[in-house]
N, C-alpha and C positions, 0 to 999 in steps of 0.2 A: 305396508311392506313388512313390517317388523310381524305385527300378525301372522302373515303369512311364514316366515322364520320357524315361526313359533311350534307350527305344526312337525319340519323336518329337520331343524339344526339343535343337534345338539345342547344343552345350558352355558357350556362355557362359551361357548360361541355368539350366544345372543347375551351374556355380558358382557364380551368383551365389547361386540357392537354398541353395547348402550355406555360403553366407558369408552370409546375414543374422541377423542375431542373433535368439537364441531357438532357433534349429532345432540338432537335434541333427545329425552325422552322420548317412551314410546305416549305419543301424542296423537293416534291418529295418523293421516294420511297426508297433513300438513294444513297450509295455509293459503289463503289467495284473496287479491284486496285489489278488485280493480272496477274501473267507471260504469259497469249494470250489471247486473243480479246475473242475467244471462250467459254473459261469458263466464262470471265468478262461478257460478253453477256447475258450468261444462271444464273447467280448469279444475274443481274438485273431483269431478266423477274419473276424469282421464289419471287424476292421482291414485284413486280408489281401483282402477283400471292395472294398476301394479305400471301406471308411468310415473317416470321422474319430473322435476320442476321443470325442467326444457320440454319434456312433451307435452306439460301443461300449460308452459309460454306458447308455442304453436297455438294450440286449440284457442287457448284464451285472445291473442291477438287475431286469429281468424276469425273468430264471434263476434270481437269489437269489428270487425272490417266489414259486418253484416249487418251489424242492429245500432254503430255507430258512425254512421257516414260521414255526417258536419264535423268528426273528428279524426278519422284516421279509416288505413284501408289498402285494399292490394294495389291502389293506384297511387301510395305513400311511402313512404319508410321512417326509420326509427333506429332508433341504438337498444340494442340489449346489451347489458351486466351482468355476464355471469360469474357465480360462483359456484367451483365443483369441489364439494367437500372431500371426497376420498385424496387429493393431494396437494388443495389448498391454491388450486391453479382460479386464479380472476381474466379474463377479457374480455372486452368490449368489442361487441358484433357491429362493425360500421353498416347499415343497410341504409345510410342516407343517399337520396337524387343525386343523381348528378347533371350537368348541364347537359343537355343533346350535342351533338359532335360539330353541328352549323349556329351554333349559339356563338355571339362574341359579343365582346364589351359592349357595344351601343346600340344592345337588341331593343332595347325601351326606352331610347333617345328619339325626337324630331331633328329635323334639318337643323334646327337650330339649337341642339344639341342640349334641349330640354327633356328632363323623364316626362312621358307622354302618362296621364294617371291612366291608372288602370288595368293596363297594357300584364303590369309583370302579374296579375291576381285574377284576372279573369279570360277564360276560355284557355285553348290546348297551346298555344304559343307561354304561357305563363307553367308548365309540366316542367316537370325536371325528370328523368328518367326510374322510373318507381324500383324502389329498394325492397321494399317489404316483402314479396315473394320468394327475391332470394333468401332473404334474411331466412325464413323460415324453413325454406329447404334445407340449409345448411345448419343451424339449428337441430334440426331432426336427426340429418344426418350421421353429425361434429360430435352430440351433445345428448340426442334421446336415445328410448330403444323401443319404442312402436313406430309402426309405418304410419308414414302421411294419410295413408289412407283411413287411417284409425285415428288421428289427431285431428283431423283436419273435416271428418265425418258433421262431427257436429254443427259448424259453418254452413255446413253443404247442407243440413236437413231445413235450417231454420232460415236459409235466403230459398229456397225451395217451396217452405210449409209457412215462411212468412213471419216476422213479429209486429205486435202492436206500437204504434205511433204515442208518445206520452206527449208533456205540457214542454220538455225539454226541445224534443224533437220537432213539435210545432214550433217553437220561440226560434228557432235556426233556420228553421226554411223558410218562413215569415224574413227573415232579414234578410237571407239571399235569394228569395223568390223573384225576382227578377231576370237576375243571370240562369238561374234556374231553368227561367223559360224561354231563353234561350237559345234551347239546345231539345229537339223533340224526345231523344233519347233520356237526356236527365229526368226531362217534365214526366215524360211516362213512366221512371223508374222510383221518383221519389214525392213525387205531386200523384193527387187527385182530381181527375177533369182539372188540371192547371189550374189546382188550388194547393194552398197550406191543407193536408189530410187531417180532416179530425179525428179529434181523439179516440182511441182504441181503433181506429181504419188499420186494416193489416196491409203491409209492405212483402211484397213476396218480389225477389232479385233470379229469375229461376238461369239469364245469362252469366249470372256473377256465379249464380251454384256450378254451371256448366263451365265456366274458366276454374274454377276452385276445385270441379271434380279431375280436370286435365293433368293441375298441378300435382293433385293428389297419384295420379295415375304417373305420369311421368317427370314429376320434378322440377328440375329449374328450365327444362326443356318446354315444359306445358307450358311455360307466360314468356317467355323472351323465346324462342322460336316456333316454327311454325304456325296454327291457322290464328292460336290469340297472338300472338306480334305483327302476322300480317294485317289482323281487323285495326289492333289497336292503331300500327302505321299507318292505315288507307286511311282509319277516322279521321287521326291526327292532324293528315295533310289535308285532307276534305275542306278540315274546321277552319285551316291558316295556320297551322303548328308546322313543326320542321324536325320532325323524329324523322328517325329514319331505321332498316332492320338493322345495321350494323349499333345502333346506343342501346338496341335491346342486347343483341347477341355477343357485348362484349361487358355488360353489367358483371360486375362482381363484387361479393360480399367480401369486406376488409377484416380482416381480424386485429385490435389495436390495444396496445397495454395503456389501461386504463391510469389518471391521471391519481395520483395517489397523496394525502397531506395529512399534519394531524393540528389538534386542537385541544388542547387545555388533557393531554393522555386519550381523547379519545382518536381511533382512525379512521379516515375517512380514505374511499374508494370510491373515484366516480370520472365522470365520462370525458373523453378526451378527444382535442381536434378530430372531425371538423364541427364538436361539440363546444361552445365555447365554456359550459357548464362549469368543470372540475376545476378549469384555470380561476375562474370571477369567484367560482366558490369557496379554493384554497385560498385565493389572495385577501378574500374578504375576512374568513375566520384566522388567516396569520396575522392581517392587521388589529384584527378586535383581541388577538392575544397581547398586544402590547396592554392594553388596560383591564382594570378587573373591573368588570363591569358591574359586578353585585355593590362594590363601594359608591355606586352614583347612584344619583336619583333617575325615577324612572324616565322623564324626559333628556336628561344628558344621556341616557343609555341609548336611546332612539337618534338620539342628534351623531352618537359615534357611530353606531350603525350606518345611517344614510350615510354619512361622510366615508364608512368605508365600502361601502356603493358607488358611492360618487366613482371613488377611487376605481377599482378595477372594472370597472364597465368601460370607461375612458380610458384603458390597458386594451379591453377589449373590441372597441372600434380602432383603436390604431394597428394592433397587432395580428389578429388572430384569423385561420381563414383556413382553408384544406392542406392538411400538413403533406401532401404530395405534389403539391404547385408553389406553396409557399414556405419559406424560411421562419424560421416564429422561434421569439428566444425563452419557451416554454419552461428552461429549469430556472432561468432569473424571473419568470413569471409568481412562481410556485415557490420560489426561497424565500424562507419568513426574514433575511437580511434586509431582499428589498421591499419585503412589504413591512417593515421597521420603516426604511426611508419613507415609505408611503405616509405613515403614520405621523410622521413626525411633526408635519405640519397641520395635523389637525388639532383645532383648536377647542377649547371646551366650551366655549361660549360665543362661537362666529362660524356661520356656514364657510365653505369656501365656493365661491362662486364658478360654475362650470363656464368655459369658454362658449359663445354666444354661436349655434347654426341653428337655421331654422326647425320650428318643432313639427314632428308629424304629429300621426293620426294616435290616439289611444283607444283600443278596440278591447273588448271581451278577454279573449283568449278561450273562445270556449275549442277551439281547433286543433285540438292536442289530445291525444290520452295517454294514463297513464297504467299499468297495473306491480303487483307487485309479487313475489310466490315465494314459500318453502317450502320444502318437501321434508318426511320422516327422516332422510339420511342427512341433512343440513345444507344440501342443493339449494341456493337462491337466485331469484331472475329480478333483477328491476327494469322495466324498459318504458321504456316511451316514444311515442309513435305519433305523428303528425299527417293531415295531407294539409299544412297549415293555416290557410282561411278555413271559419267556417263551410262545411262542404267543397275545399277545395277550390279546382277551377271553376267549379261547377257545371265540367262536361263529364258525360262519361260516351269513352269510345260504344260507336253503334256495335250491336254484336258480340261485344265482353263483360257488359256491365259491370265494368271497372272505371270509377270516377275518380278521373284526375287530379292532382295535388294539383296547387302552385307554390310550389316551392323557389320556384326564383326567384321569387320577391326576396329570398335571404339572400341573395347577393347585393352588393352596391351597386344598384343601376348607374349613377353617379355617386363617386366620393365625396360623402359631404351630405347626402340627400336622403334624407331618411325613409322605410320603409314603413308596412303599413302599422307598424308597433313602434312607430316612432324613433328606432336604434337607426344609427348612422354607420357609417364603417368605411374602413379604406382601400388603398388599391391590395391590400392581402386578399380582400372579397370580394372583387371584381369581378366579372364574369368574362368566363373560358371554355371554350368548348371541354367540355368530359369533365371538367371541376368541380367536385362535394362544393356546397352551399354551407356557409356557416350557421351553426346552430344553436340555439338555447335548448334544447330538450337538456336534463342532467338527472337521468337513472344514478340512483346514488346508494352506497351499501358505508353505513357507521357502524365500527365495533366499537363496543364500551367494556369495562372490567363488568358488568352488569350481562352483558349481550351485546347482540348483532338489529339493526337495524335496517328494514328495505323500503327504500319511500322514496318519490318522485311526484310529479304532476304535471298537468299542463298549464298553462297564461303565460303562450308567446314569450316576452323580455321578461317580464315576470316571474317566469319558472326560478332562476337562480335565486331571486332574495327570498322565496316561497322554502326552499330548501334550506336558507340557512335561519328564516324565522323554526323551521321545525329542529333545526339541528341543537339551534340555541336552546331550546323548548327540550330536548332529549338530556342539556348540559344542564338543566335546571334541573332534572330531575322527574322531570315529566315524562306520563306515555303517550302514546299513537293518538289519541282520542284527544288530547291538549296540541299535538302536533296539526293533525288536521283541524281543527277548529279556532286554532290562537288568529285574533285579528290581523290585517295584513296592511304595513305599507309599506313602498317602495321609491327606488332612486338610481336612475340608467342613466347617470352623469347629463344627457342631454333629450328632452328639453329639460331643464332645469326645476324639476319639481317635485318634490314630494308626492307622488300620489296613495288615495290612503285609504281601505274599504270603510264603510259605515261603522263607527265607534272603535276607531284601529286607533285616534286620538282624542283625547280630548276635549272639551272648549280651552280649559287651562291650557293644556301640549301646544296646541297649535297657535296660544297666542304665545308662549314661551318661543317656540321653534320662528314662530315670524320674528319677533324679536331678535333671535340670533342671524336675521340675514336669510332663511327659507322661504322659498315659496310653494304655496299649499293649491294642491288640486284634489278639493275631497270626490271622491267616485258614486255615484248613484246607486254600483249593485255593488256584490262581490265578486272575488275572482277566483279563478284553480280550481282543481279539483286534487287535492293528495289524495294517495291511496300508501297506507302504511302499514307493517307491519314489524313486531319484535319477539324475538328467540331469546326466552331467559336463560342462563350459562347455568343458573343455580339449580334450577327446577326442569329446564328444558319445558318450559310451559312459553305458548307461540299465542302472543295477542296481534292485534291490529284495530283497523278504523280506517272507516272509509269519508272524505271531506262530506261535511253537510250539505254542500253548497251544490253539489251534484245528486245523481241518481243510483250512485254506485253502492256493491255491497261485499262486505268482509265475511269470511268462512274459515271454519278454523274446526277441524275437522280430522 
């Protein structure tokens, strides 16, 4: 953009631009740092294209909704984080599921008033009303200045003209190959002769191109009404789901002020009910403000961590849940007074033992994406975006080639009973006809007296201590490339255990940590995938990094 300036404005005019705060250097077109090369690719050109960071979030989340299924997509939703440089204005785009309008509390119960397995993560009864479509209308609308039809282009060539199948994409449909085949629509959208597609086998979506070119053509109208809501509906009901046209045709995109905290002088910005993100995130870094952590050894540093894990995640199954259905006492959440109280009782050399409910499942979290963007004028987007099992329900409506989330698994089928990432929760998360699902996604934006920081990722309960290992990692002094890479473990109050990726501890750490009363579940692979990026104040020079542990890639441009 500035380039372009360059040609017709004046001198004084294009310094004044480069002196107002927030704007980087003229750097280029910007930046973009999310989970394949392919969207990163098309989110750079759409900048290059004289769009802003929001018409590069479109594109970029439409490309992931193509070439990344087992994670996200227009049968999902997601929170974006914006920031609009020109007045310094932040909000959070709620585009999370909501419950269908005939959903109630004991949709995933037997007579005997047991959760039936399976029920809430597999096929179209497991859907929550897809967000993402709107999101990105409005989006466009609210926030860019090229049409859909120009953002959204690129999606539409490459589910049309096809991408290749990597090691990634086989390793996911290998685990849900099953339910996959299930469904003759899935099998023939994402399988090979009802098999895992080998490598380099091209996936062409040309029904999803044809729902995606509608949206494009007419907006929030092309996916929640007319012929794709009626397919999606008839699918639905076909499968044993219970949509119906009124949960498409009254979907709407929430606009919500994001949950805001600081830490040791840096700010943090980030995402807010029905996120549970911002709150576990604030309450963790208020608690680790009470001690200075550089004074400890490195295993007491890890042992106060977990314990302030422990701590607001067990805030967070009691509390937290759709702030339009439930009461939630968000600013005692978020005041570093009572997370002082929380603190107090942690002890320097004793776990405190989490209150005993059954443990669930510990899964992947490959079912999540994440990206991240800046633009020349100081516009950033963090968002994250889910259909949350791997592939979803694993159906996609005949006709739309649009594959379903299940996202109702973030509700409390039962209070008490955890879901398939193990997290519990209570009657705040219940399930309600038309009620946002609670969520871990946490699109997060940190300013430092250094710069601005945009970083997110996926791993299900995971995500929040994933952000605050990188945030810790940004307070040390470190960049993008130590953030996504710094080893990971974690602690979601219940079941009670440390889990911990390959070399995240010790042999010493973890016979210390058992000693203090921890129990350890070391992990087989790793987890997440961040996608990061940072805006220097000093220089206006825009780095990032994309996690290793994925496929994804950073542009900076």
């Amino acid at each position: 953009m500035l380039a372009k300036l360059q040609l017709r404005a004046p001198l004084w005019l294009l310094l004044l631009l480069l002196l107002l705060p927030g704007l980087p250097a003229a750097q280029g077109q910007g930046a973009v740092a999310s989970a394949h090369p392919m969207a990163t690719e098309a989110g750079i050109a759409v900048l290059a294209d004289g769009g802003n960071a929001f018409d590069a979030a479109v594109t970029v989340a439409a490309v992931l909704a193509v070439v990344e299924p087992y994670s996200s997509g227009m049968g999902g939703g997601g929170f974006w984080l914006l920031h609009r440089a020109s007045d310094g204005f932040d909000v959070m785009l709620d585009g999370r599921e909501r419950a269908p309008l005939a959903a109630h509390r004991d949709l995933y119960l037997n007579d005997q008033g047991e959760v039936v397995p399976g029920l809430s993560v597999n096929g179209p009864l497991s859907a929550g009303i897809p967000g993402q479509p709107a999101a990105l209308v409005h989006l466009a609308a609210r926030y860019g200045r090229l049409p859909l039809a120009q953002t959204l282009a690129p999606a539409i060539r490459i589910a049309r003209e096809g991408f290749p199948v990597d090691e990634h994409y086989r390793r996911l449909a290998d685990w849900r190959l099953q339910q996959l085949l299930q469904w003759p629509s899935s099998s023939a959208q994402f399988l090979v002769d009802n098999q895992v597609p080998p490598l380099g086998a091209i996936i062409r979506q040309p029904q999803l191109a044809d729902t995606l070119s509608r949206i494009a053509e007419q907006g929030h109208d092309g996916f929640y009404r007319g012929p794709v809501a009626q397919r999606l509906v008839e699918g639905v009901k076909a499968a044993g789901g219970i949509w119906q046209l009124k949960d498409l045709a009254e979907y709407q995109v929430v606009e919500r002020e994001p949950i805001r905290g600081e830490y040791r002088g840096m700010k943090i910005t980030s995402a807010a009910p029905p996120s549970s993100g911002g709150i576990v995130l604030v309450s963790m870094l208020n608690q680790l403000s009470q001690f200075d952590l550089s004074s400890y050894s490195p295993v007491i540093r890890k042992h106060l961590i977990v314990e302030a894990m422990r701590r607001a995640y067990r805030d967070r199954a009691d509390y937290l849940g759709d702030p339009d259905f439930v009461s939630m006492p968000v600013a005692r959440l978020i005041d570093p007074d009572y997370a002082a109280g929380l603190a107090r009782d942690i002890q320097l050399d004793a776990a405190t033992p989490s209150h005993h409910r059954p443990p669930g499942a510990l899964t992947e979290g490959h079912d999540t994406t994440h990206y991240s963007i800046i633009d020349a004028e100081g516009n950033r987007v963090s968002a994250t975006l889910s259909v949350n099992y791997p592939f979803g329900s694993c159906f996609v409506a005949p006709g739309t080639g649009v594959l379903l989330n299940d996202e109702m698994d973030d509700f409390s089928a039962r209070p008490g009973v955890p879901n398939v990432y193990g997290l519990v929760g209570g009657e705040a998360n219940a399930i309600a006809p038309g009620k946002r699902m609670l969520s871990s996604m946490t699109p997060t934006f940190v300013e430092t007296e250094q710069g601005v920081a945009v970083l997110g990722t996926p791993g299900g309960s995971r995500i929040i201590s994933m952000l605050l290992h990188g945030i810790l990692s940004l307070d040390a002094g470190e960049g993008p490339q130590a953030w996504v890479t710094r080893p990971r473990y974690h602690h979601q109050y219940l079941p009670d255990l440390i889990q911990f990726e390959p070399g995240a501890l010790s042999v010493d750490e973890q016979q210390q940590l058992q000693a203090m009363g921890h129990q350890l579940k070391p992990l087989d692979s790793t987890y997440g995938n961040m996608q990061a990026l940072f805006w220097n104040r000093e220089d206006g020079r825009l780095s990032g990094a994309s996690d290793p542990r994925g496929i994804g890639e950073t542009l900076v441009k």
